[in-house]
N, C-alpha and C positions, 0 to 999 in steps of 0.2 A: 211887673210883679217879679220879684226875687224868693224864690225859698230856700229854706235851710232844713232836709230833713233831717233826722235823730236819729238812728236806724239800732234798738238793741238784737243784737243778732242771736239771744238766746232765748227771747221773748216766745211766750206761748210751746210750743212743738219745736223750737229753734229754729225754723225755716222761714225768720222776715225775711233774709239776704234775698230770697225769690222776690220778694216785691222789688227791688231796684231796677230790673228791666221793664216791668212794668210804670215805675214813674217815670224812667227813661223816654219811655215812647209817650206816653201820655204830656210830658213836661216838652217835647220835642214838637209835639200837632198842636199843641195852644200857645210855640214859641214864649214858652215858661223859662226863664232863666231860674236854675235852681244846682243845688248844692249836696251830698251826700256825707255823711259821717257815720262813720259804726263803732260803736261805745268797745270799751276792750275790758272795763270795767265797773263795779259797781259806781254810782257818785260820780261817774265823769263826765256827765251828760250835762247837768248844771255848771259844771266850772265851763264848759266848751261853748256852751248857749253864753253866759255871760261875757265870755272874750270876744264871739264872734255875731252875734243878733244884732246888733246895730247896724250889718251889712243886708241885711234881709229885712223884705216886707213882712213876715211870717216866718214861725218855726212849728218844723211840723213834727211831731211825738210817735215813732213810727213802730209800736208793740203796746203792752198792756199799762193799765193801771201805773207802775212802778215807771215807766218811761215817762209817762205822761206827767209824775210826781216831779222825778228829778228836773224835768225840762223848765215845766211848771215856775220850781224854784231860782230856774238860771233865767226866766224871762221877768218876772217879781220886779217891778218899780220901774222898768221899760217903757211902757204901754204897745210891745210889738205882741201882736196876736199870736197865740196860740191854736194851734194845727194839728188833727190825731188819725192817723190811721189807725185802727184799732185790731192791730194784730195779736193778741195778748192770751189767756187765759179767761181772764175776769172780763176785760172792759166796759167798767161800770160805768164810769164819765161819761163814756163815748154815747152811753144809752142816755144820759141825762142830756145830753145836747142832739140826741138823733140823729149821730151817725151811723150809717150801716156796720158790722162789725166780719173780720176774717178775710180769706183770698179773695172769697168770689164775690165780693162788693168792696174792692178796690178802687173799680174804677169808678162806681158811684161814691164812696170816700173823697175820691182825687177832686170829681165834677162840683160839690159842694165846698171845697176846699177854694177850686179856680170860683168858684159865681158866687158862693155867697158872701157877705157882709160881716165882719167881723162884730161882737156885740158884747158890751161888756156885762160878765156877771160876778157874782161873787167871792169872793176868796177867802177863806180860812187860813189857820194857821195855829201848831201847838209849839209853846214853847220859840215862837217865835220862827218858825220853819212853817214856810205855807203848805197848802194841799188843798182841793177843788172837793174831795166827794165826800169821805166819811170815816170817820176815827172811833173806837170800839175799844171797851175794856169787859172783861168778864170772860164768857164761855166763850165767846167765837174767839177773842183774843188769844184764848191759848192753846185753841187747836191749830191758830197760826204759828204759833210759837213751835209746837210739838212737830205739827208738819214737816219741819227743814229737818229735826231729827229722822221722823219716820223713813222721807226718802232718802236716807243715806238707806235704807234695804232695799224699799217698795218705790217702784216708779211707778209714771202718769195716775190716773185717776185713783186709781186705788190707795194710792197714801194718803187722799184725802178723807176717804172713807173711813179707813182704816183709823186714825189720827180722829176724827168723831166718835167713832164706837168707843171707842177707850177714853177719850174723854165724858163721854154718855154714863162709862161706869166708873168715873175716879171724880167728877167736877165737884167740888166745894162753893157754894153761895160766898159772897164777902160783904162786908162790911165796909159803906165808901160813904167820905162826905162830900156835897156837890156844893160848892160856890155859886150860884147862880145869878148872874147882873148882880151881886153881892148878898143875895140871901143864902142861908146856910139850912141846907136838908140834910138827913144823914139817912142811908138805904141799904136795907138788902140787898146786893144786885147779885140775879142773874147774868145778865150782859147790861149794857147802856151804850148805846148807840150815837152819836153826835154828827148831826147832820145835815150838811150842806146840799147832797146828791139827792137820789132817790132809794139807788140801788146799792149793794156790792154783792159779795162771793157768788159774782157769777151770773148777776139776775135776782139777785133775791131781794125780795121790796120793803126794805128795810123802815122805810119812811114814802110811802106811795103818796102822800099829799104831798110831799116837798117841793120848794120852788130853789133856783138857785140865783133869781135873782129878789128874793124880797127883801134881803138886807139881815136877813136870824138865821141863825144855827134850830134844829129842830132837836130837842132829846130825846130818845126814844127807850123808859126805862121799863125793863121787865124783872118782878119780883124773884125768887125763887120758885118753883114749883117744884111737887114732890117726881121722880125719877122718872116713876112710869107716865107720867104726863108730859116729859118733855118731848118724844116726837111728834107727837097731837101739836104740842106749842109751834116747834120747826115747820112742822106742814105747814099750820096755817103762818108763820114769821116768812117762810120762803115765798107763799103767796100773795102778801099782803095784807094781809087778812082779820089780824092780830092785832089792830089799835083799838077794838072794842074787847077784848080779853080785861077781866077786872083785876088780872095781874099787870097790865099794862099802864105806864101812865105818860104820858107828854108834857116838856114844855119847850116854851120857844125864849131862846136871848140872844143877847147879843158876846157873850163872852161866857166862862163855866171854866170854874178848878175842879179838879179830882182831886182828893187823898185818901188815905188809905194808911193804916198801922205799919202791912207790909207793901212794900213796893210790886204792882200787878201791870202787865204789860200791857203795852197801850198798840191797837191794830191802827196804823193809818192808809188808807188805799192799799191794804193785802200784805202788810210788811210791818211786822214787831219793831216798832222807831223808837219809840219811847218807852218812858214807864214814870208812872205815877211817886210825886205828884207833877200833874202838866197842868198847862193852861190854855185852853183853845176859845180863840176868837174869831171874830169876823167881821171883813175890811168890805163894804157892801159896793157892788159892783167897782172892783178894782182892778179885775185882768180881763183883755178882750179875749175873746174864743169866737172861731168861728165852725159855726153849724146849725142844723136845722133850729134856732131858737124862736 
């Protein structure tokens, strides 16, 4: 066994670089040949995975969400396994596949990493750019938008709060049309959810039936509701709670356009990537992962 960890060093609190001596010692008692790299940059995690994953049995994605994306894309059409310490903010994926998440379940991360079995599940992709969990347009969308603004004042937890309430009292509903395996709906959207994962921002169960290896994208569309109803909706959207809500509606494809009059930004795994119109599909069991599946 050879690895190649990914290490983003600003990931979560910005303190992954602590886990290096940690996989040190661990990669050292299971005589693990293995490899370190620390990103310097946004996007550089995929070009490095792609020059250099051919040398390794495994790449391992060693912070949140967004590391796990970029790496994600530099391992794409390989078939070398994918690997996550989930040191991150979010680590939504990490929960779809049953990894333990943060410091103190490192070395239960690592132990599942060395023993188990690599297995292949799904992969998505908008616009021709893969991702593993879950892409979003509407209101959640653009409190991630709004977020990177906010913390240029407000740090940790609080700019995300912050960045909700004000969007809680400025969101506008829009008007989207959805391509669906080629049928044409046209919707009020609240958000719409597209989804291969289960979870995102953080836990929240966006899609609690979801499988990631059935071979379908899940949609998860919620109507407009009037103001004062939206945190009643949140509670139960963060709970899972919400797919009996008669604002609520599902469906399941294998591919979905968006459009939209004006161009509305598209969240994929915690990060405003795109924007509408996109196309997201899905390649059914095309990247190995390994973890509790």
């Amino acid at each position: 066994m050879k690895l190649l960890f990914i290490i983003n060093p600003i990931a979560g609190t910005g303190n992954t670089r602590d886990a290096i001596p940690i996989i040190d010692k661990f990669c050292s008692s299971r005589n693990i040949e293995y490899a370190v790299y620390q990103t310097k940059k946004p996007g550089e995690a995929t070009q490095v995975v792609r020059d250099a994953c051919k040398e390794y049995s495994a790449v391992i994605a060693v912070g949140g969400d967004g590391t796990v994306l970029e790496v994600t894309n530099g391992l794409t059409g390989t078939g070398i396994p994918l690997g996550i310490l989930p040191l991150g903010s979010g680590n939504d994926f990490a929960r779809a596949v049953n990894i333990p998440s943060g410091f103190s379940n490192i070395k239960e991360a690592l132990k599942i990493i060395a023993d188990k079995p690599a297995v292949p599940v799904d992969l998505a992709s908008y616009n021709g750019r893969a991702f593993l969990n879950i892409a979003s347009i509407g209101f959640d969308a653009e409190i991630i938008r709004d977020l990177h603004k906010v913390k240029r004042f407000i740090k940790g937890k609080s700019s995300y709060f912050v960045s909700v309430f004000v969007k809680f009292l400025t969101y506008k509903p829009k008007k989207v049309e959805y391509i669906i395996d080629g049928s044409r709906v046209v919707k009020n959207t609240f958000l719409a959810a597209i989804c291969n994962g289960i979870c995102y921002g953080g836990g929240m169960k966006v899609n609690p039936n979801g499988s990631i290896t059935d071979g379908l994208l899940d949609i998860i569309h919620i109507e407009p509701v009037p103001r004062y109803k939206i945190p009643i909706l949140l509670f139960k959207f963060m709970k899972g709670e919400h797919l009996s809500l008669p604002v609520v509606e599902t469906f399941k494809c294998k591919e979905v356009t968006i459009k939209s009059d004006n161009a509305l930004e598209v969240n994929v795994d915690g990060e405003c990537a795109a924007a509408t119109p996109v196309t997201i599909s899905l390649k059914p069991l095309f990247i190995n992962v390994i973890g509790n599946i």
